[in-house]
C-alpha positions in Angstrom: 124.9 -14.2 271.9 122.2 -13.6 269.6 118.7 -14.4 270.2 117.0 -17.0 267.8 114.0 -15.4 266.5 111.2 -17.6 266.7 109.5 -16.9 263.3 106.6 -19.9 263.1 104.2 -16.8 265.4 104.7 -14.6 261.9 104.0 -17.3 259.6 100.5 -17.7 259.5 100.5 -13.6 259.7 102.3 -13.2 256.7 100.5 -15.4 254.4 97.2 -14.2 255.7 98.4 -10.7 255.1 97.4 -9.2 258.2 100.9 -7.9 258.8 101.1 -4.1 259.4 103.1 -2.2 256.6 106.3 -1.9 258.9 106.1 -5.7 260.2 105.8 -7.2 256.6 108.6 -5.3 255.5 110.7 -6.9 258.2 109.4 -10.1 257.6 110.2 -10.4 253.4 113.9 -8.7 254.9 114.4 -11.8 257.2 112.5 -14.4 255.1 115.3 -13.5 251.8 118.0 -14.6 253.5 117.0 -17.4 255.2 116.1 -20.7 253.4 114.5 -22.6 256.4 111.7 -19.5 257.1 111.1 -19.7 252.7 110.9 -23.8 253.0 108.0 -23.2 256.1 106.4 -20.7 253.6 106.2 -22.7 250.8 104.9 -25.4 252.6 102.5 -23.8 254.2 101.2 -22.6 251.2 100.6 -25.7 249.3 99.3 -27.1 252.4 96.4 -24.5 252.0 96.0 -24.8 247.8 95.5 -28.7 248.7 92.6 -27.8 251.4 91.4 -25.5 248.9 91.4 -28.0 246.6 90.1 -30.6 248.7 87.1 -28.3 249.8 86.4 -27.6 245.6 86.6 -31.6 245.0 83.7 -31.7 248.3 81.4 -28.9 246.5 81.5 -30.9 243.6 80.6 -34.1 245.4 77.8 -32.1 247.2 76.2 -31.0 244.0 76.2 -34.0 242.1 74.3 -35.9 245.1 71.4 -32.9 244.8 71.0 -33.5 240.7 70.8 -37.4 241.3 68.6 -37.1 244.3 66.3 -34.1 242.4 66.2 -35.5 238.5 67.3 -38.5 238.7 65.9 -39.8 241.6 65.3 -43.9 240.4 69.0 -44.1 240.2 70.0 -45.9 243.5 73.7 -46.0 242.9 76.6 -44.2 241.3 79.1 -46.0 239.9 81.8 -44.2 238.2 84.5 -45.0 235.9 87.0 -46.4 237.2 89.9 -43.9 236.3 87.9 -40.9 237.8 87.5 -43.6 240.5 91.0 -43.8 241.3 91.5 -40.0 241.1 89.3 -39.2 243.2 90.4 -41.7 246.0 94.1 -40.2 245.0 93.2 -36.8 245.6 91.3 -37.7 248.8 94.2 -40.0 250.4 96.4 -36.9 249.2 94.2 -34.2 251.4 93.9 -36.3 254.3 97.7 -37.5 254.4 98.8 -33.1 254.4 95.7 -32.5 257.0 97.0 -34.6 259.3 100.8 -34.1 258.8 99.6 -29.6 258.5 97.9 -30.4 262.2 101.3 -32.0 263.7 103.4 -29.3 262.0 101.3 -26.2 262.8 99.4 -27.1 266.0 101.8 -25.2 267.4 102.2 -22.4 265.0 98.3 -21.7 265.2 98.1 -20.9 268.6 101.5 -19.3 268.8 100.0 -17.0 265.9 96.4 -16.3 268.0 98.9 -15.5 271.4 100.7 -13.0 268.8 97.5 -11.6 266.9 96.4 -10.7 270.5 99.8 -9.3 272.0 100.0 -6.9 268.6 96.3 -5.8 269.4 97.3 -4.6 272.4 101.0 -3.7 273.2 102.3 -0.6 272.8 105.4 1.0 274.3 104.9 3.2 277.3 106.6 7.1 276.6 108.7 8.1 278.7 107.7 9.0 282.4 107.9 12.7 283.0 109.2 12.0 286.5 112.4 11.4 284.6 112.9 14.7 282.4 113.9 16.3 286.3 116.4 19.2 286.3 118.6 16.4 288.4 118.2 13.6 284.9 119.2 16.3 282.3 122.5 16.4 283.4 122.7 12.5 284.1 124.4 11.9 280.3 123.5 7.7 281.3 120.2 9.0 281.7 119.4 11.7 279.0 121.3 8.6 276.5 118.9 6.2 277.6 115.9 7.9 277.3 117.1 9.2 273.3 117.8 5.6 272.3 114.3 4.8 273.8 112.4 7.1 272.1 114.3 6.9 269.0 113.7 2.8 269.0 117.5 2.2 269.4 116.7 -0.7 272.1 119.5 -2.3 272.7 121.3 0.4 273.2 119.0 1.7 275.8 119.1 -1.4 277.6 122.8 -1.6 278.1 122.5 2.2 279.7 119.0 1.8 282.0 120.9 -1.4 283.1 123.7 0.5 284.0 121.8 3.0 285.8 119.8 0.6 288.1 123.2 -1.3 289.1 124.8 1.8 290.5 121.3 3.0 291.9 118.4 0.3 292.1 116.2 2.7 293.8 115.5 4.2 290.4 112.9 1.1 290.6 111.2 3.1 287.0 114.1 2.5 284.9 112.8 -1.2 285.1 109.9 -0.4 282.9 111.5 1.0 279.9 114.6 -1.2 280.1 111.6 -4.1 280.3 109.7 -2.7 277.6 113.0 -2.4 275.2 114.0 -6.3 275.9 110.1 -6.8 274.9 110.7 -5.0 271.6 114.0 -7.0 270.7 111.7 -10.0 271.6 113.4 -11.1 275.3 110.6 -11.8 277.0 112.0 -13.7 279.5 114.5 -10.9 280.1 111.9 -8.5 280.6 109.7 -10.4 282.5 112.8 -10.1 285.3 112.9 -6.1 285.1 109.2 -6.1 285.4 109.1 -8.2 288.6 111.4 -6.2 290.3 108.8 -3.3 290.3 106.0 -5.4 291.1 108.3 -6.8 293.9 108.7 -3.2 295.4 105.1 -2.8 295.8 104.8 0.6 296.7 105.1 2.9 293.2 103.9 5.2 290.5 104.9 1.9 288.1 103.0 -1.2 289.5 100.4 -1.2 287.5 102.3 -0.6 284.0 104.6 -3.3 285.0 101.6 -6.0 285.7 100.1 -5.3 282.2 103.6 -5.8 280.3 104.2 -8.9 282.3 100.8 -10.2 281.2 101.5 -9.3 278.1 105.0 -11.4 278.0 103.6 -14.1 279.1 101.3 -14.4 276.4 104.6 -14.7 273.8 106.1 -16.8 276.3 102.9 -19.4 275.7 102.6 -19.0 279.8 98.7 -18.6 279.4 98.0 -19.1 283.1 100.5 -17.0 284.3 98.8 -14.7 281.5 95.3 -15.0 283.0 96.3 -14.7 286.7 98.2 -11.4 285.9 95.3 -9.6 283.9 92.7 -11.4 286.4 94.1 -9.6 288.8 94.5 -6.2 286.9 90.8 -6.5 285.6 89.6 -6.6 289.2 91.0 -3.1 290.1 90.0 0.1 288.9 93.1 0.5 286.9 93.7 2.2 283.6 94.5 -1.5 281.8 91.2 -3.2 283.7 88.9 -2.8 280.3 91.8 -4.4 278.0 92.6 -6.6 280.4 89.1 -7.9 280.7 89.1 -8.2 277.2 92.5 -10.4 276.5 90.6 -12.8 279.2 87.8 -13.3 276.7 90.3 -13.9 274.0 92.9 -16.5 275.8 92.4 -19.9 274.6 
């Protein structure tokens, strides 16, 4: 079954253009086929021309109270006509009705979009462990497969083969990582937050510490934020190679 991509993380991305080059080009790929993700778009959109507009209209306002108050300072009150009256309270009931119905609709999406500015800033996928290029692995073809689709992005793929491995041998407790990390790049964090346990479960190996930053890191897309601060809490207290970054995303989690 197909994972739903959730999309509402990107939004705010897109139409701030802060999207890398690759990671825009996705997005306009998904958003031309799909009518809901152009719909959220559009709205959001004319949700921030009416702010704009609304903070223009304020400006105004603003500078007309300085020229009364500096040249014409005897008049007391302003009384306008009552068309421009009328627009104005128009305009303003129009701004406040979309800034309260933008803050129930994208409450949501702004944080999910600040949890997914941060996870961009700092994931990246590990390379493979050269503990695995063995003279034993080259001649595992499960093995040699998995690591090719890993390193040439084909994720899934990988998966289905490091999965393989680790039910016929679980003591390859590595294999965890890179099958986590590929679930992370095919967005199943919950998935991978499974493979990563089972190394941080074992305790004693080379991958511990690689598996507490991208369970961190998951839990940030999974909006699990105090999961998320425990995990780098406790990796910012060591003397690890993640305890700077680590120290850093704590700084930055709402």
């Amino acid at each position: 079954m197909k994972q739903e991509i959730n999309y509402s993380r990107y939004v705010d991305r897109y139409i701030d253009g802060v999207m890398s080059v690759n990671e825009k080009i996705w997005f306009e790929k998904e958003l031309k086929d799909n009518n809901k993700l152009q719909s959220e778009i559009d709205m959001q959109q004319k949700i921030e021309k009416v702010l704009s507009d609304q903070d223009t209209l304020n400006l105004q306002t603003q500078l007309d109270e300085i020229y009364l108050k500096t040249y014409r300072p005897w008049r007391k009150t302003i009384t306008f006509p009552k068309v421009k009256r009328k627009s104005i309270y128009i305009i303003s009931s129009l701004a406040a009705s979309v800034v309260m119905i933008s803050f129930i609709l994208f409450a949501g999406i702004k944080k999910s979009s600040s949890t997914a500015s941060l996870y961009a800033e700092y994931y990246q996928p590990a390379e493979i462990n050269m503990s695995f290029r063995t003279a034993e692995d080259i001649v595992d073809s499960d093995l040699r497969s998995a690591m090719s689709y890993y390193e040439n992005k084909e994720y899934s793929k990988a998966i289905v083969l490091f999965e393989k491995i680790l039910e016929t041998d679980n003591s390859r407790i590595g294999l965890n990582l890179y099958s986590g990390i590929s679930r992370m790049e095919i967005q199943q964090y919950a998935e991978a937050n499974n493979n990563f346990k089972r190394i941080i479960d074992h305790k004693a190996n080379a991958f511990l510490e690689s598996a507490e930053w991208y369970l961190g890191l998951c839990y940030l897309m999974t909006s699990e934020n105090d999961k998320a601060r425990e995990v780098f809490n406790k990796i910012a207290s060591t003397n690890g190679y993640y305890r700077k970054d680590a120290r850093r995303i704590l700084k930055k989690i709402e």
